[in-house]
ZADO-1210 file (C-alpha; in nm, 4 decimals, padded with zeros to 6 digits):
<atoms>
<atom x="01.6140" y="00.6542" z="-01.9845" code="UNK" pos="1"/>
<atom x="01.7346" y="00.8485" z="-01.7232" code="UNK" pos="2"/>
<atom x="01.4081" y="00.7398" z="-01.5115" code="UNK" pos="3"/>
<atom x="01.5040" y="00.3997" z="-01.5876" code="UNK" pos="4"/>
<atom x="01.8568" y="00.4336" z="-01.4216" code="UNK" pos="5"/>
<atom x="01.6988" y="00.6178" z="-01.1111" code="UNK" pos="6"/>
<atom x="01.5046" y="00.3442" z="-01.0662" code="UNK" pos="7"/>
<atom x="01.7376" y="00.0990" z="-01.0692" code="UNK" pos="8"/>
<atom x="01.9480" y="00.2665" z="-00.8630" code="UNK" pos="9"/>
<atom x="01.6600" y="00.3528" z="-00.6157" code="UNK" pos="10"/>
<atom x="01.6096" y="00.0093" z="-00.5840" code="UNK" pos="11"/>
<atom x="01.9353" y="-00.1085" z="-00.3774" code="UNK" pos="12"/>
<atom x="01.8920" y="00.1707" z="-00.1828" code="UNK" pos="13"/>
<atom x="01.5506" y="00.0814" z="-00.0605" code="UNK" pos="14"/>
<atom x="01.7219" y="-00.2711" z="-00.0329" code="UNK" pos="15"/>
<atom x="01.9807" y="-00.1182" z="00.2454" code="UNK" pos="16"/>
<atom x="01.7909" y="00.0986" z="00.4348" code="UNK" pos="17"/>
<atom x="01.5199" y="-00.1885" z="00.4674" code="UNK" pos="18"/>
<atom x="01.7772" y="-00.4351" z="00.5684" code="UNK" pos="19"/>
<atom x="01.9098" y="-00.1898" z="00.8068" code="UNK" pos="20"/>
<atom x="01.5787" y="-00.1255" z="00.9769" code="UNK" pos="21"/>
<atom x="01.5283" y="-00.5301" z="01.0255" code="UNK" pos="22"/>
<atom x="01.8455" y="-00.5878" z="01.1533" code="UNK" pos="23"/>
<atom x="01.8309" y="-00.3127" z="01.3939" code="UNK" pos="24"/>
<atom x="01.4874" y="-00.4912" z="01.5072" code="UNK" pos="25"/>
<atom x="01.5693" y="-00.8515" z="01.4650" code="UNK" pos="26"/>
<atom x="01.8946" y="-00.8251" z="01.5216" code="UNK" pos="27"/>
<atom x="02.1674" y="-00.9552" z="01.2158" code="UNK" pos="28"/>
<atom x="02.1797" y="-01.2990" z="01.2085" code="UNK" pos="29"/>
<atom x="01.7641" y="-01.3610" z="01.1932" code="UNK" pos="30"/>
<atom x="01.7702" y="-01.0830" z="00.9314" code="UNK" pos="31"/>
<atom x="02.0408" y="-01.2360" z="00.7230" code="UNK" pos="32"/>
<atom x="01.8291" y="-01.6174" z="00.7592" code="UNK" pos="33"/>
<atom x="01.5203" y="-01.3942" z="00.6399" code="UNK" pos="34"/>
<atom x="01.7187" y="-01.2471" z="00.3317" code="UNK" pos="35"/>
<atom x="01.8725" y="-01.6107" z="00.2246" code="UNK" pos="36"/>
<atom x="01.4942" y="-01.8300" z="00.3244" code="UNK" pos="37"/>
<atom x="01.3108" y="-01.5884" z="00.0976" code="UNK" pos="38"/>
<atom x="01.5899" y="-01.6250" z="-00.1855" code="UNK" pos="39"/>
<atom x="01.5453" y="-02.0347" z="-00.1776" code="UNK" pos="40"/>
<atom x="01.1956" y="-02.0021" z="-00.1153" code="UNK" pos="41"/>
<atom x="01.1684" y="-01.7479" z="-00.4695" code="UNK" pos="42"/>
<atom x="01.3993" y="-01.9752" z="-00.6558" code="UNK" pos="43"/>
<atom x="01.1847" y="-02.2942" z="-00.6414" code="UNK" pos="44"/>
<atom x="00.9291" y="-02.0948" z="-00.7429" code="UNK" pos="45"/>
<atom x="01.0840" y="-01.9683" z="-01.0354" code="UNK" pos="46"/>
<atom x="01.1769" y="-02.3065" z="-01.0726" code="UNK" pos="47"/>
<atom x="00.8353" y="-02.4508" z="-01.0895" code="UNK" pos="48"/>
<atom x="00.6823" y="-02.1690" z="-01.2882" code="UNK" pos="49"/>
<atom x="00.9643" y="-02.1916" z="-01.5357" code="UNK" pos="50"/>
<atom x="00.9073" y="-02.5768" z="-01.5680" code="UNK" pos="51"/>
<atom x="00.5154" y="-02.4956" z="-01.6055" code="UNK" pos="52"/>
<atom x="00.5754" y="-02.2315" z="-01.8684" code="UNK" pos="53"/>
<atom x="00.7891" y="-02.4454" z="-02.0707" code="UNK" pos="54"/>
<atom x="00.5064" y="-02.7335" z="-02.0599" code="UNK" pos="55"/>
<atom x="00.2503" y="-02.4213" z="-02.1748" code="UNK" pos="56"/>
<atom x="00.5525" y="-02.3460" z="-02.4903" code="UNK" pos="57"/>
<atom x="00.5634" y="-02.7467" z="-02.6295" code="UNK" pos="58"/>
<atom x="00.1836" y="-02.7819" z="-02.6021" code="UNK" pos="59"/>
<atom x="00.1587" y="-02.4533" z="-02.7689" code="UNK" pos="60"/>
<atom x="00.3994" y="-02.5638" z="-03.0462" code="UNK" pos="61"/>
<atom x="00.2839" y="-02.8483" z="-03.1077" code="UNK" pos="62"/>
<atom x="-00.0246" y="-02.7314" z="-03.1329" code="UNK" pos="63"/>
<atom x="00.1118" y="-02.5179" z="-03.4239" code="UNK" pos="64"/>
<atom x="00.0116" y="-02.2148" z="-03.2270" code="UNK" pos="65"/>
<atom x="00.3152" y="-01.9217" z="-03.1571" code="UNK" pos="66"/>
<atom x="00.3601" y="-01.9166" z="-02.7926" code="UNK" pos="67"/>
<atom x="00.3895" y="-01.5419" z="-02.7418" code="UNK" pos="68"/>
<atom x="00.2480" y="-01.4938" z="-02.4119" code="UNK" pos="69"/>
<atom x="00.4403" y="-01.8158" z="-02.2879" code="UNK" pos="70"/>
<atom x="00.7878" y="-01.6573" z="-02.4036" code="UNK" pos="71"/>
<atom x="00.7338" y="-01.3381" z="-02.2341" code="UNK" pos="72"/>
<atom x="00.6509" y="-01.5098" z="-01.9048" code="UNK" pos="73"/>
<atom x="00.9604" y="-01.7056" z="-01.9512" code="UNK" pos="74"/>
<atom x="01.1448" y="-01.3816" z="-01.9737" code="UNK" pos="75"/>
<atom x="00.9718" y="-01.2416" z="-01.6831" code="UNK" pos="76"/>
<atom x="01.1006" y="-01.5813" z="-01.4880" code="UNK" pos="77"/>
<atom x="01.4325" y="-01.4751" z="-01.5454" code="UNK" pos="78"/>
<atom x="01.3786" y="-01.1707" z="-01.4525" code="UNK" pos="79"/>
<atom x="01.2189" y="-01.2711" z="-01.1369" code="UNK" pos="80"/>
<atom x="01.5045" y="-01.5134" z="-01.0673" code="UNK" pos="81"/>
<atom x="01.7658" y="-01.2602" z="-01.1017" code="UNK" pos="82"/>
<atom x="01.5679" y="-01.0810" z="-00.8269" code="UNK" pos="83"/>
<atom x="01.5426" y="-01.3400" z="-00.5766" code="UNK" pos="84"/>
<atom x="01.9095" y="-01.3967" z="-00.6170" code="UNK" pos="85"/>
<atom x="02.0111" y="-01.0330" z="-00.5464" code="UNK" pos="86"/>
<atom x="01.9980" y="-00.9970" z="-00.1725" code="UNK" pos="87"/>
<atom x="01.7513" y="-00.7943" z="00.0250" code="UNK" pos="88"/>
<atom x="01.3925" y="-00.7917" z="00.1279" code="UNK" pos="89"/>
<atom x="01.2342" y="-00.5256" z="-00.1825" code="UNK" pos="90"/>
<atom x="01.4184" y="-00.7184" z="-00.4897" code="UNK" pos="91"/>
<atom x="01.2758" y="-01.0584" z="-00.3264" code="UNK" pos="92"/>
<atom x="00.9297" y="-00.8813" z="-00.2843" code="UNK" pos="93"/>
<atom x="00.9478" y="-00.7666" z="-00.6161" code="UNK" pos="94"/>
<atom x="01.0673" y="-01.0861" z="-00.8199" code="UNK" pos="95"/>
<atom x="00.8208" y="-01.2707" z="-00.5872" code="UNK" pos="96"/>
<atom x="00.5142" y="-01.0627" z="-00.7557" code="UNK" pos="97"/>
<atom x="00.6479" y="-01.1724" z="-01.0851" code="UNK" pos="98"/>
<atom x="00.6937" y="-01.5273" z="-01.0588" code="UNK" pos="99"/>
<atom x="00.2694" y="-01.5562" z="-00.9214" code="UNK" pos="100"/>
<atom x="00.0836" y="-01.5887" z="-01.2523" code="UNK" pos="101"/>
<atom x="-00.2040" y="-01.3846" z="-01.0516" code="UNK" pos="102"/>
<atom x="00.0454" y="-01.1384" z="-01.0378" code="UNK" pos="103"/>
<atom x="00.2610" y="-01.1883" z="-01.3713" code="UNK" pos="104"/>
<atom x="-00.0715" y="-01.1373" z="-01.5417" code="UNK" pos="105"/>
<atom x="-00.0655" y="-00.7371" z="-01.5523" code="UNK" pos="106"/>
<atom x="00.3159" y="-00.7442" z="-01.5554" code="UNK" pos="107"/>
<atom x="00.2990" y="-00.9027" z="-01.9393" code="UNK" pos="108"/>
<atom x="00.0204" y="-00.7009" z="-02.0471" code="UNK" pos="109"/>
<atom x="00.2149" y="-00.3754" z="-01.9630" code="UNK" pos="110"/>
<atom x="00.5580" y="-00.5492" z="-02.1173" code="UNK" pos="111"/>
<atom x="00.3698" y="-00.6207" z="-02.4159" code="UNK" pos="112"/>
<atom x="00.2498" y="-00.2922" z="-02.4235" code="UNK" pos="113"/>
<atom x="00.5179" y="-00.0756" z="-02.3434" code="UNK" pos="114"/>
<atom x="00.8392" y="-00.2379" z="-02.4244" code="UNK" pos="115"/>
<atom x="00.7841" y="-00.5252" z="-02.6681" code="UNK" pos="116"/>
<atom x="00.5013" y="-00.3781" z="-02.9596" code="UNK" pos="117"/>
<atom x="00.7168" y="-00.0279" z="-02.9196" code="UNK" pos="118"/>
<atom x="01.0409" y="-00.1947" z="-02.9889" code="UNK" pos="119"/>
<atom x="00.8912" y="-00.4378" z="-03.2844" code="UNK" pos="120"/>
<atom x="00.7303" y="-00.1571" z="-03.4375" code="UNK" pos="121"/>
<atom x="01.0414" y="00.0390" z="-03.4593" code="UNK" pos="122"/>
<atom x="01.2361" y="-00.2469" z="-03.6143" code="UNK" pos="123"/>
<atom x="00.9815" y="-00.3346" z="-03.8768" code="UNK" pos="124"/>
<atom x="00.9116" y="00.0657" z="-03.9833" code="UNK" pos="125"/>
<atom x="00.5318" y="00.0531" z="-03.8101" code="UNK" pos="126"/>
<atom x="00.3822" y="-00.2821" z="-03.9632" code="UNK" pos="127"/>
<atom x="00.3569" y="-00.3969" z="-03.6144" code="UNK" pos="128"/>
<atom x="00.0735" y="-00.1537" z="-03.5234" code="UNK" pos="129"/>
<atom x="-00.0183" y="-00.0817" z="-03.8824" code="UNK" pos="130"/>
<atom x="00.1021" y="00.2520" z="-03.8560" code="UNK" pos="131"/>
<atom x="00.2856" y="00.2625" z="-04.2573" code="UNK" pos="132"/>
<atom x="00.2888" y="00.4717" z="-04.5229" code="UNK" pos="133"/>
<atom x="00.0707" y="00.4215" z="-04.7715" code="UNK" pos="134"/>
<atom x="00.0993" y="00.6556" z="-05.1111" code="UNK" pos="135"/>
<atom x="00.4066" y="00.6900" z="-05.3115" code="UNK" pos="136"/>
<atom x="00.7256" y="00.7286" z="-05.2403" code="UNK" pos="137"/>
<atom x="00.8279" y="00.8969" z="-04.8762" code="UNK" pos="138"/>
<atom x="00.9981" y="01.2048" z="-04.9219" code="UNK" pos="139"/>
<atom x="00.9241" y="01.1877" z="-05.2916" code="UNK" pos="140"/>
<atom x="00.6660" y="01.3992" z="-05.4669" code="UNK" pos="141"/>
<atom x="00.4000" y="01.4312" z="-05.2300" code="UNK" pos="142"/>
<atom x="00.6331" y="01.5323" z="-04.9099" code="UNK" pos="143"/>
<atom x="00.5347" y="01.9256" z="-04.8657" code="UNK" pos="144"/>
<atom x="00.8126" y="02.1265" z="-04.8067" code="UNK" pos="145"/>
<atom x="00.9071" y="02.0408" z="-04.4262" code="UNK" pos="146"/>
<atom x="00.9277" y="01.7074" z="-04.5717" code="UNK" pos="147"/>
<atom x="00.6411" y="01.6038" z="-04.3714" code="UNK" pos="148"/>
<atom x="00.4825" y="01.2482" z="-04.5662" code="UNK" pos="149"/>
<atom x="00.1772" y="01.2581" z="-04.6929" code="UNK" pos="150"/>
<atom x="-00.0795" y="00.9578" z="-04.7727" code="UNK" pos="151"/>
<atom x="-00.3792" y="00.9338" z="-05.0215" code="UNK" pos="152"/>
<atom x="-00.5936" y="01.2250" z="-04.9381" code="UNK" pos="153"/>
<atom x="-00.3976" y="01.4310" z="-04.7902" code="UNK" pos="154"/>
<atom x="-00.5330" y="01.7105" z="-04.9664" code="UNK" pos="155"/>
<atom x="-00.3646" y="02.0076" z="-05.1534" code="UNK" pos="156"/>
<atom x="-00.0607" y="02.2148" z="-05.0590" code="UNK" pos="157"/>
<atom x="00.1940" y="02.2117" z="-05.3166" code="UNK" pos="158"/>
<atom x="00.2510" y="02.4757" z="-05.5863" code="UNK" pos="159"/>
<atom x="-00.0491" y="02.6165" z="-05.7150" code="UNK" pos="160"/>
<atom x="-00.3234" y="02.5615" z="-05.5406" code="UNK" pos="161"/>
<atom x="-00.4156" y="02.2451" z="-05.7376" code="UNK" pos="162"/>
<atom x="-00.6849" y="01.9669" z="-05.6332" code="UNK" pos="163"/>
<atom x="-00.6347" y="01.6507" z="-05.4821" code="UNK" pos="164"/>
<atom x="-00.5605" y="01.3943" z="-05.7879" code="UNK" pos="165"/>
<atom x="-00.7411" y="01.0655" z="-05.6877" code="UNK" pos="166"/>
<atom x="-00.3536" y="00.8994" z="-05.5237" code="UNK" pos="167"/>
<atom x="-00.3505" y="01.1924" z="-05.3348" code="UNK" pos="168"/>
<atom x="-00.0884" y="01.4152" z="-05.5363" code="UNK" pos="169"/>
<atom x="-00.1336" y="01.7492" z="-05.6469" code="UNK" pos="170"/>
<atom x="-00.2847" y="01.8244" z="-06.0254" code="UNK" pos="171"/>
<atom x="-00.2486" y="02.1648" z="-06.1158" code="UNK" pos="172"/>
<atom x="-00.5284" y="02.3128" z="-06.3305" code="UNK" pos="173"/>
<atom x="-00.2779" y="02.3672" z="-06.6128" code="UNK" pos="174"/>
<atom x="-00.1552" y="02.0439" z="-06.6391" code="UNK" pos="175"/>
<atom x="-00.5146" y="01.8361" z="-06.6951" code="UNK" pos="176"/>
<atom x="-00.6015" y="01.7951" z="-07.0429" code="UNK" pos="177"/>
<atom x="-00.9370" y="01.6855" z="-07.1501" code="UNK" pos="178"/>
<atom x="-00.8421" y="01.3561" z="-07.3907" code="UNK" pos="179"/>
<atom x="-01.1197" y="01.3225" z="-07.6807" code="UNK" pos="180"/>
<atom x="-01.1490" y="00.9512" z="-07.7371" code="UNK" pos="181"/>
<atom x="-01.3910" y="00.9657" z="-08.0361" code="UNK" pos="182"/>
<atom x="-01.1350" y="01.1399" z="-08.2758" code="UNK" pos="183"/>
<atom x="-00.8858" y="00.8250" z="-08.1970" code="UNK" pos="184"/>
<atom x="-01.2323" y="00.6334" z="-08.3451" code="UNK" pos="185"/>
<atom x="-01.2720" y="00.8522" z="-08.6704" code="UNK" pos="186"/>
<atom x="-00.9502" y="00.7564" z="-08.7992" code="UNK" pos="187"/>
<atom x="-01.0046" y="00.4067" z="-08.8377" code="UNK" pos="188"/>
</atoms>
């Protein structure tokens, strides 16, 4: 997190001391036309994209497909347009490389990756991934003693030294009894 918010806040710095360097260059009033031509510029972009991507979400739908891919680019476009709005020459840079789809390509597979399946899976207890527990009850009577969970299979390590019961809890040697079904026959 704290990355996060050293980033963020590395970002209008960047934004200042490029700014600074241009104007000292260009001079002020050619670097404040640069700043506001690449924010209009960015912001029909986003427009179009944003108009394209919502054309790619009704065909989808209609289609009866989900539009996953289309949503996240939409959220991306907002994104990007919150860029271009801030002024300076690295958030325009930076929202422009989101709003190309060339671009916004690797932007949503690393989203997806990193903040979207990570947050779903957290919400809905690992079904996302397929990462659930399987085999009683968690914390019940096949949690060893750290209260670690355990699955099917998991092999021995509760009291006794027993052996692996076939749903994965433990059977101690004491507690299997052989069951004769032919006597339950005999007294018929």
């Amino acid at each position: 997190m704290l990355r996060v918010i050293a980033v963020l806040l590395l970002i209008p710095l960047l934004d200042i001391m490029l700014l600074v360097a241009v104007a000292a260059v260009f001079g002020p009033v050619p670097t404040v036309l640069a700043v506001v031509l690449t924010a209009l510029i960015g912001l029909l972009l986003v427009r179009a994209e944003g108009r394209h991507t919502l054309r790619k979400i009704q065909a989808k739908t209609t289609q009866g497909e989900l539009p996953t891919n289309e949503l996240v680019d939409g959220g991306l476009l907002l994104v990007a347009g919150a860029l271009m709005l801030t002024p300076g020459l690295v958030t325009d840079l930076v929202g422009l490389l989101i709003v190309v789809p060339f671009t916004r390509y690797p932007i949503r597979l690393g989203v997806k990756k990193f903040v979207i399946k990570p947050y779903a899976d957290a919400k809905a207890d690992g079904f996302v991934t397929g990462n659930v527990y399987v085999g009683g009850f968690p914390g019940g009577e096949n949690a060893d003693a750290a209260g670690e969970r355990r699955g099917p299979g998991a092999g021995s390590g509760g009291s006794g030294g027993g052996q692996s019961g076939p749903q994965g809890f433990d059977v101690d040697d004491d507690e299997v009894h052989d069951v004769d079904f032919d006597d339950e026959d005999e007294g018929r």
